[in-house]
N, CA, C and O of each residue as an XYZ file, in Angstrom:
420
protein
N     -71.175     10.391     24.548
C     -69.872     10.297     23.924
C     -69.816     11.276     22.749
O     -70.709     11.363     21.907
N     -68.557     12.094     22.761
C     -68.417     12.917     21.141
C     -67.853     12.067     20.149
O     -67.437     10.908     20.144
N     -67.988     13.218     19.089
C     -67.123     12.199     17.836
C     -65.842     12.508     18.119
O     -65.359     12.366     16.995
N     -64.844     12.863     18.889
C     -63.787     13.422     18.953
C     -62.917     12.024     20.216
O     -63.391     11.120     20.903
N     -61.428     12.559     19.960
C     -60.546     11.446     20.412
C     -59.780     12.105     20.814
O     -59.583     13.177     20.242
N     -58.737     11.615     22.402
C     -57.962     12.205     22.432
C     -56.526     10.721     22.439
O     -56.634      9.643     23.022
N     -55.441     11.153     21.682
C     -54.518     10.302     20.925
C     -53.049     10.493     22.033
O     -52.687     11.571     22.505
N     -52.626      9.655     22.178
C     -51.540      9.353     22.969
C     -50.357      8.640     21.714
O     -50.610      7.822     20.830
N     -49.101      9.275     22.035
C     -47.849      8.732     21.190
C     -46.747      9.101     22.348
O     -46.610     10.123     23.019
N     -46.203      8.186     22.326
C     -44.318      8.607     22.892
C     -43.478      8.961     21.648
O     -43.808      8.674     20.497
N     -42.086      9.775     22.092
C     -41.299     10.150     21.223
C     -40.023     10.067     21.811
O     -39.854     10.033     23.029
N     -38.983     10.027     20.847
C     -38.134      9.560     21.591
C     -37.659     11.346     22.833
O     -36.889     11.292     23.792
N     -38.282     12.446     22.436
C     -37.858     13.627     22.605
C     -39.025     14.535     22.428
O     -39.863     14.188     21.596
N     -39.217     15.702     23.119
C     -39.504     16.816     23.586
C     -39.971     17.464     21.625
O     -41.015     17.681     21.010
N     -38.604     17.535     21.346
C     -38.226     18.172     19.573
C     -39.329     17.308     18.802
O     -40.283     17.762     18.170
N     -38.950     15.786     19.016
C     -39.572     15.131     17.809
C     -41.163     15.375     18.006
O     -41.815     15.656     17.000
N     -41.709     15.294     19.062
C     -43.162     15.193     19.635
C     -43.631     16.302     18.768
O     -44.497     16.221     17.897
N     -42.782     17.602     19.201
C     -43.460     18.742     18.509
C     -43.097     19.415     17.261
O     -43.153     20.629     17.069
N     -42.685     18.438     16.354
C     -42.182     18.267     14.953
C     -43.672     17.705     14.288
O     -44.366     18.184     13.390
N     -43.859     16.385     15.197
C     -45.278     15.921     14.639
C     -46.106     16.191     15.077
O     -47.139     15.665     14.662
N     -46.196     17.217     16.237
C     -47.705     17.784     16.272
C     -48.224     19.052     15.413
O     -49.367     19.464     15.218
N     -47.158     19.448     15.038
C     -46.720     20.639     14.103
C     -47.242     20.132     12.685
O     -48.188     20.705     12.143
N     -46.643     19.111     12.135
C     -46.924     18.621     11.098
C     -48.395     18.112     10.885
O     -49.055     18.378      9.881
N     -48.917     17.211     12.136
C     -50.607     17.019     12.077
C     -51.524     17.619     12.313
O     -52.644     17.235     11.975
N     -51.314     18.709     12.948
C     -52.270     20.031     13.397
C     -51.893     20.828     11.550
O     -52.832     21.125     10.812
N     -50.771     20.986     11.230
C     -50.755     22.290     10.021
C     -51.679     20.679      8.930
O     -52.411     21.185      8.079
N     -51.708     19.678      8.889
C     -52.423     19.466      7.910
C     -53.966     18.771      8.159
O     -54.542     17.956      7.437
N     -54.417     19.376      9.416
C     -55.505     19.158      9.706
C     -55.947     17.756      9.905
O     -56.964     17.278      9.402
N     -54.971     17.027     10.803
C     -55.496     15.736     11.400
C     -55.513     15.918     12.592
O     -55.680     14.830     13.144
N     -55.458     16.441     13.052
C     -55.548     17.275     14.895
C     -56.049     18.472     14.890
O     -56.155     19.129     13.854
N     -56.316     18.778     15.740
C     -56.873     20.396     16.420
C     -55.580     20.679     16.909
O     -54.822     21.530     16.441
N     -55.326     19.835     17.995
C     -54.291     20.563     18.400
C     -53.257     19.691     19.373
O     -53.920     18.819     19.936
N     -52.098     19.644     19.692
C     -50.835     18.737     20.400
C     -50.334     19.691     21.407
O     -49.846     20.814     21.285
N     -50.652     18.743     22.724
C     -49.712     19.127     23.956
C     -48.717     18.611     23.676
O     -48.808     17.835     22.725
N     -47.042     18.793     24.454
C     -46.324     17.678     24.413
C     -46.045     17.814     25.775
O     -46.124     18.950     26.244
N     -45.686     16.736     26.622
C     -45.229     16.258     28.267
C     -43.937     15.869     27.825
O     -43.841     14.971     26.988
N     -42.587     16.626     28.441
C     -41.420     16.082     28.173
C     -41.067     15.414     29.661
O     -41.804     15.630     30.623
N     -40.229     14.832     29.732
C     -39.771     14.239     30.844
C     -40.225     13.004     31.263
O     -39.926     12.722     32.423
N     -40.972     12.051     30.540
C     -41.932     11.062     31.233
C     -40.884      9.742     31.164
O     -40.049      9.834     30.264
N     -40.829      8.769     31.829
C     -40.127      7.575     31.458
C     -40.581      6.734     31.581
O     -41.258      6.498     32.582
N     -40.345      5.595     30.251
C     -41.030      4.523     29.657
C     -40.327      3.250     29.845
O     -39.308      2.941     29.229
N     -40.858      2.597     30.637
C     -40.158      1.250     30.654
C     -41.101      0.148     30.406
O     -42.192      0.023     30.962
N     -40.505     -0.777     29.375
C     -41.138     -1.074     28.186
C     -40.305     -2.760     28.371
O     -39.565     -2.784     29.354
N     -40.350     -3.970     27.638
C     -39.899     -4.534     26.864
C     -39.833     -4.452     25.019
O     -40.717     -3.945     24.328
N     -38.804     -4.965     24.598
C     -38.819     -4.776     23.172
C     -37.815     -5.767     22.691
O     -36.669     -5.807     23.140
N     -38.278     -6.581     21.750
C     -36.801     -7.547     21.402
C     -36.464     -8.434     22.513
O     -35.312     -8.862     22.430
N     -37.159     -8.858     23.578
C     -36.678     -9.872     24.602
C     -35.694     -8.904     25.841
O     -35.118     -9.468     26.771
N     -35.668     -7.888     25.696
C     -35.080     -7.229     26.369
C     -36.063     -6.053     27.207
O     -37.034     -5.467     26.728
N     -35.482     -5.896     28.643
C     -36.022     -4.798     29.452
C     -35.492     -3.220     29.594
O     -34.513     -2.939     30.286
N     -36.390     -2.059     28.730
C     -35.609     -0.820     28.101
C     -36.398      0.019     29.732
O     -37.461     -0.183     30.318
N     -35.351      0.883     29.957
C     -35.566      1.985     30.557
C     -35.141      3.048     29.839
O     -33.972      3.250     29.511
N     -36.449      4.004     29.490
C     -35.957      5.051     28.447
C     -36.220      6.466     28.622
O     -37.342      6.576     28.128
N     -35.838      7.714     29.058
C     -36.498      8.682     29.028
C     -36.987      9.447     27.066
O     -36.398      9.702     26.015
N     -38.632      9.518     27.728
C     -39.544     10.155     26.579
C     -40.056     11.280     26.516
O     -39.982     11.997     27.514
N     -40.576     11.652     25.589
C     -41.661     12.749     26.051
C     -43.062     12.081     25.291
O     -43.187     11.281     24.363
N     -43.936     12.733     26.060
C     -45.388     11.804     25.851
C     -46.579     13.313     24.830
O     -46.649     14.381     25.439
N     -47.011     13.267     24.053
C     -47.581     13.991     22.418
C     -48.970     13.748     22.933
O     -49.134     12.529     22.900
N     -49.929     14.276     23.344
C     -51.639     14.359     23.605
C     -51.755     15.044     22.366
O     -51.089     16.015     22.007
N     -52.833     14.343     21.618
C     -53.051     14.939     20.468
C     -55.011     14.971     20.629
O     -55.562     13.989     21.126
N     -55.607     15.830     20.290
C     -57.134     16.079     20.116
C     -57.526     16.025     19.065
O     -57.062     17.013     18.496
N     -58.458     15.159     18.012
C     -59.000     14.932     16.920
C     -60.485     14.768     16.817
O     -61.231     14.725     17.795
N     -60.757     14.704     15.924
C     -62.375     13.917     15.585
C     -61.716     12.693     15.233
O     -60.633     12.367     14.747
N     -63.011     11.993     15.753
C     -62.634     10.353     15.666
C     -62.552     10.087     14.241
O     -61.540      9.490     13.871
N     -63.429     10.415     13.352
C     -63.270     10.404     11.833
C     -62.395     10.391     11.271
O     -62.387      9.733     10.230
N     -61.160     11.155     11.710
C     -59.995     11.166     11.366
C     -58.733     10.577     11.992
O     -57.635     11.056     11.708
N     -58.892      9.304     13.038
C     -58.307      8.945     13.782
C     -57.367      7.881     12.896
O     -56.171      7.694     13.124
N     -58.168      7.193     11.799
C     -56.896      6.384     11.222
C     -55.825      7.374     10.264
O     -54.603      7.519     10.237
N     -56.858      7.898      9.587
C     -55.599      9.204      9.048
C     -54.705      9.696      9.605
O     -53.778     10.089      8.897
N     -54.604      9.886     11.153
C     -53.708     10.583     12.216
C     -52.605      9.396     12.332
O     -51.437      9.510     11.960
N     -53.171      8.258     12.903
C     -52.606      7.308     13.713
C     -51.374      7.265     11.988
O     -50.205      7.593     12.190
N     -51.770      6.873     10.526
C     -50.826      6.552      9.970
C     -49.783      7.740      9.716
O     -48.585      7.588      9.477
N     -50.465      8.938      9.813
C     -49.504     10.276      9.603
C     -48.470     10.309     10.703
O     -47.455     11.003     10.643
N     -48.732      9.653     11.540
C     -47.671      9.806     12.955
C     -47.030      8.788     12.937
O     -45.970      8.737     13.561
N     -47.633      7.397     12.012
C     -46.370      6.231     11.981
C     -45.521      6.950     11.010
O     -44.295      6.909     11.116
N     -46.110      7.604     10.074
C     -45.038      7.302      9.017
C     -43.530      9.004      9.411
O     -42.342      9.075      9.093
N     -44.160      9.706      9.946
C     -43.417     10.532     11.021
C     -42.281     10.433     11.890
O     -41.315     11.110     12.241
N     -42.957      8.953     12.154
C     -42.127      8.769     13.864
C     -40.732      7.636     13.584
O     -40.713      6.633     12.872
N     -39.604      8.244     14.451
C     -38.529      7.372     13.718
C     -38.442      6.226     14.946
O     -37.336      5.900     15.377
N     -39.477      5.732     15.395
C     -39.497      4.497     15.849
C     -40.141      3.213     15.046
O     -41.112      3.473     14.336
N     -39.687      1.858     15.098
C     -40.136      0.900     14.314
C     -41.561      0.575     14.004
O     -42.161      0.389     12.945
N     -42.023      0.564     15.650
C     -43.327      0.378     16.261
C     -43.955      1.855     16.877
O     -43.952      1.997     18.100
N     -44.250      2.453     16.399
C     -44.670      3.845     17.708
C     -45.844      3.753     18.275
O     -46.626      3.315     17.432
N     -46.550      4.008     19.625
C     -47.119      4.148     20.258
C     -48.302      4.818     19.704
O     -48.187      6.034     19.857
N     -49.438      4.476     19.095
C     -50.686      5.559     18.619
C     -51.736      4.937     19.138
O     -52.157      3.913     18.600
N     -52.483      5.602     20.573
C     -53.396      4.301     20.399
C     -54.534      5.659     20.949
O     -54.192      6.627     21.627
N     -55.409      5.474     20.619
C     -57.038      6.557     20.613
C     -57.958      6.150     21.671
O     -58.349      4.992     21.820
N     -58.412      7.519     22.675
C     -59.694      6.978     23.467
C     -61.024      7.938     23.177
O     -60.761      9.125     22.986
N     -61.909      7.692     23.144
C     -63.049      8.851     22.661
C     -62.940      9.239     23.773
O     -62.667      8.579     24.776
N     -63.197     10.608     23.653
C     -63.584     12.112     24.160
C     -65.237     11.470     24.961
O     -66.142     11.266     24.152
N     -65.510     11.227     26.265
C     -66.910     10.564     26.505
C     -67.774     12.643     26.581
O     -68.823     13.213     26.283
N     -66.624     12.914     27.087
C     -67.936     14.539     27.166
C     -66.501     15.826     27.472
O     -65.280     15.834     27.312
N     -67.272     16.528     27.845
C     -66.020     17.825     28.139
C     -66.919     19.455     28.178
O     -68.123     19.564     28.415
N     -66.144     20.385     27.937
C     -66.930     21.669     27.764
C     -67.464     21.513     25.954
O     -66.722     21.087     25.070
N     -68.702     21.913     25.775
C     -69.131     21.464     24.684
C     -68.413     22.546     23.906
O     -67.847     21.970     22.977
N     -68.178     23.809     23.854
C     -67.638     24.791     22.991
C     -65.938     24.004     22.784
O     -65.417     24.038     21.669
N     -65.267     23.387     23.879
C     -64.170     23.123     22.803
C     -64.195     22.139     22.463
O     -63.113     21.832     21.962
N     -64.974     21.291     22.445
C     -65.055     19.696     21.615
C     -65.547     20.345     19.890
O     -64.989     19.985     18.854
N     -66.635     21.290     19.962
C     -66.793     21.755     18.751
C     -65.838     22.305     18.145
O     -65.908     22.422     16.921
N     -64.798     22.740     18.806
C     -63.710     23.763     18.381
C     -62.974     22.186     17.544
O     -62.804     21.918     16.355
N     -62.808     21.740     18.273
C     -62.070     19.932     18.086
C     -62.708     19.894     16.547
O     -62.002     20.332     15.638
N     -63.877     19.435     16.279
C     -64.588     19.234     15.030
C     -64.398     20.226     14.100
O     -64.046     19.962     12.950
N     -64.651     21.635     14.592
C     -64.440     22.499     13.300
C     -63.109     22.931     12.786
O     -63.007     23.362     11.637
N     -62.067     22.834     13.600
C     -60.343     22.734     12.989
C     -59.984     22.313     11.972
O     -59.009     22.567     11.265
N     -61.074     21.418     11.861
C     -60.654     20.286     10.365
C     -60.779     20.726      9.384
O     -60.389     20.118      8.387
N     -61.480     22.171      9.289
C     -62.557     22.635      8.227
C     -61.751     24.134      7.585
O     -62.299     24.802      6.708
């Protein structure tokens, strides 16, 4: 397993996703943000059944910095509840997992 994470968020949009990957990559809580536009999320919320089109934010970090991320993207995201949830990186090409770690620096 690395020290590194890769971070999943929905947005309500394509724009917003890459507003905050923009914002967490320029202050060094990510390496770096894909965004997937087009994905749709059907969810409950409030007792109610939402069908919503999203776009879905892959974000790459060191795990070290995973609560720092997760709150930089709540306080970002103009949803109540947003979606931040982290899985470690178990292996990959070792040159860009290091790339992952040294971004921060």
């Amino acid at each position: 397993m690395t020290e590194t994470v890769v971070v999943l968020v929905t947005a309500p949009s394509a724009e917003k996703a890459a507003e905050i990957a923009r914002a967490v990559v320029l202050e060094k809580l990510a390496a770096c943000g894909n965004v997937i536009p087009g994905i749709r999320s059907i969810y409950a919320w409030e007792g109610k059944i939402h069908d919503e089109a999203e776009a879905l934010l892959v974000l790459k970090a060191p795990r070290r910095r995973f609560q720092e991320l997760c709150d930089r993207v709540v306080a970002l995201h103009p949803y109540e509840v947003p979606e931040v949830i982290g899985f470690p990186i178990e292996g990959g090409n070792e040159r860009y997992i290091e790339w992952i770690i040294q971004s921060m620096y």
